[in-house]
C-alpha positions as CSV (number, residue, x, y, z in Angstrom):
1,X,-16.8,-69.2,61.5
2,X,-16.7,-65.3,61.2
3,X,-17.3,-64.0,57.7
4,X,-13.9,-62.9,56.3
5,X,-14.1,-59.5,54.9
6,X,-13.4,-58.5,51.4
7,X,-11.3,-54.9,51.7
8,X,-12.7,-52.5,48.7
9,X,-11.3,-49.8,47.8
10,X,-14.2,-47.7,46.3
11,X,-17.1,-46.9,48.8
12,X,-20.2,-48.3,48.0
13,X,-23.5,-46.2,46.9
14,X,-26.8,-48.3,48.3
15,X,-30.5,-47.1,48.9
16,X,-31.2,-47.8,52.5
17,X,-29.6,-48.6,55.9
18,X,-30.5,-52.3,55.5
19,X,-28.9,-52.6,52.3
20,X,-26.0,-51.4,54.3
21,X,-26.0,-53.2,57.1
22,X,-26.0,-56.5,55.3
23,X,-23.3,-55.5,53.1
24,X,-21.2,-54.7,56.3
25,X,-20.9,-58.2,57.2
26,X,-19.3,-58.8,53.8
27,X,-17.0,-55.9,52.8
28,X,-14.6,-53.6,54.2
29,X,-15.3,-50.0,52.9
30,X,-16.9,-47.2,53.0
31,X,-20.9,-47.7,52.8
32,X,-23.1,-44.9,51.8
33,X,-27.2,-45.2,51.5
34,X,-28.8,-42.5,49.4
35,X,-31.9,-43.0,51.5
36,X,-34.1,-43.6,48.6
37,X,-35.5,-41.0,46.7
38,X,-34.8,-38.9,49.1
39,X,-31.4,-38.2,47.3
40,X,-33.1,-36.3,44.7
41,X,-33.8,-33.1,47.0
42,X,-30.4,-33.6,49.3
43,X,-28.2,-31.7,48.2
44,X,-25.6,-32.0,51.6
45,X,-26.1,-35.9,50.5
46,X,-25.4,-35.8,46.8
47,X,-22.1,-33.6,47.9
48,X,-20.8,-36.3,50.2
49,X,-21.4,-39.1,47.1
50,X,-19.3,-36.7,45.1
51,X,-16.8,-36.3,47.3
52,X,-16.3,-39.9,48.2
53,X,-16.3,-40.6,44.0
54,X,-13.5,-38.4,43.6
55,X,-11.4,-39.4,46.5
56,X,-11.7,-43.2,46.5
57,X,-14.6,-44.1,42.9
58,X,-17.6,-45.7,44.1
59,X,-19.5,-48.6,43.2
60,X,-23.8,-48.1,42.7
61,X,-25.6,-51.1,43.9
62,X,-29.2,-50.4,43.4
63,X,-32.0,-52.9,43.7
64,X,-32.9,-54.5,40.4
65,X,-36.5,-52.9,40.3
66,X,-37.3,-49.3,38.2
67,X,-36.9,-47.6,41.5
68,X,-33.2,-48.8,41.6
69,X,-32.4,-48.1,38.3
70,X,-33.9,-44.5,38.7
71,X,-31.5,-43.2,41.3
72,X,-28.4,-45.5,40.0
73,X,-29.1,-42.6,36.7
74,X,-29.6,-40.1,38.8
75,X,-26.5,-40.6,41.0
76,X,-24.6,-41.7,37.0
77,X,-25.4,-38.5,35.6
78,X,-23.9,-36.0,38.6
79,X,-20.6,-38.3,38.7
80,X,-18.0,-38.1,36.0
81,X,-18.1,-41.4,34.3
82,X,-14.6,-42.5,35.2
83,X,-15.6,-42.6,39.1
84,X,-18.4,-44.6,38.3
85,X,-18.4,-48.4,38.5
86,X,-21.9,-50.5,38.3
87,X,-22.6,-53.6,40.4
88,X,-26.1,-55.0,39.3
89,X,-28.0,-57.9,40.8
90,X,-30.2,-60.1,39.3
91,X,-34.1,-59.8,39.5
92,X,-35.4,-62.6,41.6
93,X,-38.8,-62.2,42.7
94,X,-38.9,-62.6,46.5
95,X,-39.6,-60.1,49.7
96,X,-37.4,-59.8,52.1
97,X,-37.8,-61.4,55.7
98,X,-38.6,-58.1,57.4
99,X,-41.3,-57.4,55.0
100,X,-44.9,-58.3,54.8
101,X,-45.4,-58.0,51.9
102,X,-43.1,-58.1,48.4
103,X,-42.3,-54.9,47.0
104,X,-44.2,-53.3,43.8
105,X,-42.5,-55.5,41.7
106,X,-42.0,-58.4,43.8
107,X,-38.2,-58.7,43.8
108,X,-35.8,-59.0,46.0
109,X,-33.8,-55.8,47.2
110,X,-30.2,-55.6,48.1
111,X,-30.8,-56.7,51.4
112,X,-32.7,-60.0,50.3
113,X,-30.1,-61.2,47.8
114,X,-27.5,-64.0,49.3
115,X,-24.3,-63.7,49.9
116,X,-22.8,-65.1,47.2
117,X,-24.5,-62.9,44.5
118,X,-23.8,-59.5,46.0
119,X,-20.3,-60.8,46.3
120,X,-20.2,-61.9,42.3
121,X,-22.0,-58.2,41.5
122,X,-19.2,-56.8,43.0
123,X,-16.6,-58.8,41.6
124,X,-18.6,-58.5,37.8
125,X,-18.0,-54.4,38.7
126,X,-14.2,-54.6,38.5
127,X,-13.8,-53.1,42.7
128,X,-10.2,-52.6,43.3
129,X,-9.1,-54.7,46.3
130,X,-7.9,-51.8,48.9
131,X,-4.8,-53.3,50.1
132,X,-3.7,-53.0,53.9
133,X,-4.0,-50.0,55.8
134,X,-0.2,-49.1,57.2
135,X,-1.4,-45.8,57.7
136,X,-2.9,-45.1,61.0
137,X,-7.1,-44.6,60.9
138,X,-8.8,-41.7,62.9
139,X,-10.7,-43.6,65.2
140,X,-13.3,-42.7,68.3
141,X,-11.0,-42.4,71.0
142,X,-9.5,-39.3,68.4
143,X,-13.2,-37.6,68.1
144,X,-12.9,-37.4,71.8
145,X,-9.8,-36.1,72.3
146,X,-10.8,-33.2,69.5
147,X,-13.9,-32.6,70.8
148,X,-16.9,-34.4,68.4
149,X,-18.0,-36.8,71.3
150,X,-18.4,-36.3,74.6
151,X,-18.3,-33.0,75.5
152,X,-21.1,-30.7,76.0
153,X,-20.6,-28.9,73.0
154,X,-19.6,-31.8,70.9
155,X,-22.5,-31.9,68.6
156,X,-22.3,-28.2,67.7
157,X,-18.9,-28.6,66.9
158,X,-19.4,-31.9,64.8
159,X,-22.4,-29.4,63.0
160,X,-19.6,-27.4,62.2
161,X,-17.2,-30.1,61.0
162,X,-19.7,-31.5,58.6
163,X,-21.1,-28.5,57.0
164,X,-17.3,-27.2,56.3
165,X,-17.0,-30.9,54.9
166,X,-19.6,-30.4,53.0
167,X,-21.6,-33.5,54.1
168,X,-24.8,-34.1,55.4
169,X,-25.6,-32.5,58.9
170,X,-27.4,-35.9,60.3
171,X,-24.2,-37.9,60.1
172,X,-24.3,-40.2,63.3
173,X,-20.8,-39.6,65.2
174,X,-20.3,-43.1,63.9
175,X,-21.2,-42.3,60.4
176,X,-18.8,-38.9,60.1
177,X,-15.8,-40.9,61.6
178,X,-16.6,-43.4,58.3
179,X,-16.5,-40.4,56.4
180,X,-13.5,-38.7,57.8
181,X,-11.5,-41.9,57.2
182,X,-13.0,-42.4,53.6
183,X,-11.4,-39.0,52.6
184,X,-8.2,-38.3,54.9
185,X,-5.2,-40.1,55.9
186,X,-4.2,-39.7,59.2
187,X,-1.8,-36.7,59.0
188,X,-4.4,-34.8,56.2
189,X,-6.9,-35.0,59.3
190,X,-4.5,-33.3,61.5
191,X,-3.4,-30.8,59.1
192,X,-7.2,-29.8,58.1
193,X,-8.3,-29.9,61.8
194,X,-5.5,-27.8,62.7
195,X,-6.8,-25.2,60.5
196,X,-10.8,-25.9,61.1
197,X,-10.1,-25.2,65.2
198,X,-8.2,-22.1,64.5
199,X,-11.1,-21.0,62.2
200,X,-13.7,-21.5,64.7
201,X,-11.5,-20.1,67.7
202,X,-10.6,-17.0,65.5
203,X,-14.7,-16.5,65.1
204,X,-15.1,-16.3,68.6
205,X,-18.1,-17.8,68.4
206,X,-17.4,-21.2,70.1
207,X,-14.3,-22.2,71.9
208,X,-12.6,-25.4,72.6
């Protein structure tokens, strides 16, 4: 039977892409991995987190272990409090089945935890249930149409999108499209790529 997903209204802060991908089989939001420490030095990454906290609040779900705890203060302390809502999960010692060996401290990460916990975390964090979207989504077929995927300039022009966003120049197509409908509805899309096209049009330094 297919896992019924829980719609959240704040995205949710994790540390890596397998966090993520396991929480994406239980949750409907926005999931965003810090990438580890690496959040301490990105600055294009920390941006996006802010952005996401002040549109929608977001939820940190660090590992249990000192590492966790490090970047859940890290990420605390460049958020205003009031966008800030903690998920914590218990420290079972473990390793996770990818791994070799445990971790420094021998407990199981996000990714390791079942189900049922990382669903109760949540739940112990007070997430707002995001109620149905009525609103239509930007989806894929819409990056196309504008110009982010498949065209021969597409990734220049995404380049372009996301540092005017403000978020991280890496973003997968996949990942931006998360992002774009994390912080606009539908018709704010249109209205801000109205005025991005004309921007870069008016520059004459690439043409769609």
């Amino acid at each position: 039977m297919k896992q019924v997903m829980i719609p959240i209204r704040e995205a949710i802060i994790v540390e890596g892409i397998y966090d993520k991908m396991k929480l994406e089989q239980l949750v409907d939001t926005v999931i965003f991995p810090t990438n580890g420490f690496a959040i301490f030095k990105d600055k294009e990454r920390m941006d996006a987190i802010r952005q996401l906290a002040e549109k929608r609040g977001i939820i940190l779900l660090t590992d249990s272990d000192r590492a966790g705890f490090r970047i859940r203060s890290y990420i605390q302390s460049c958020i205003p409090k009031e966008q800030v809502r903690h998920a914590y999960i218990p420290e079972i010692p473990g390793r996770e089945k990818r791994k070799i060996t445990p971790g420094r401290e021998g407990l199981l990460g996000v990714e390791g935890v079942p189900d049922e916990i990382l669903l109760q975390a949540l739940q112990n964090a007070g997430y707002r249930a995001a109620g149905k979207k009525s609103e239509r989504l930007i989806t894929k077929q819409d990056l196309y149409r504008d110009g982010f995927t498949g065209k021969q300039d597409s990734r220049l022009l995404r380049s372009r999108l996301l540092k005017e966003l403000g978020l991280p120049s890496r973003l997968s197509a996949n990942a931006m499209l998360d992002m774009l409908n994390a912080l606009f509805a539908y018709e704010e899309y249109r209205t801000f790529l109205d005025g991005f096209l004309s921007r870069q049009n008016s520059s004459r330094n690439f043409s769609v």
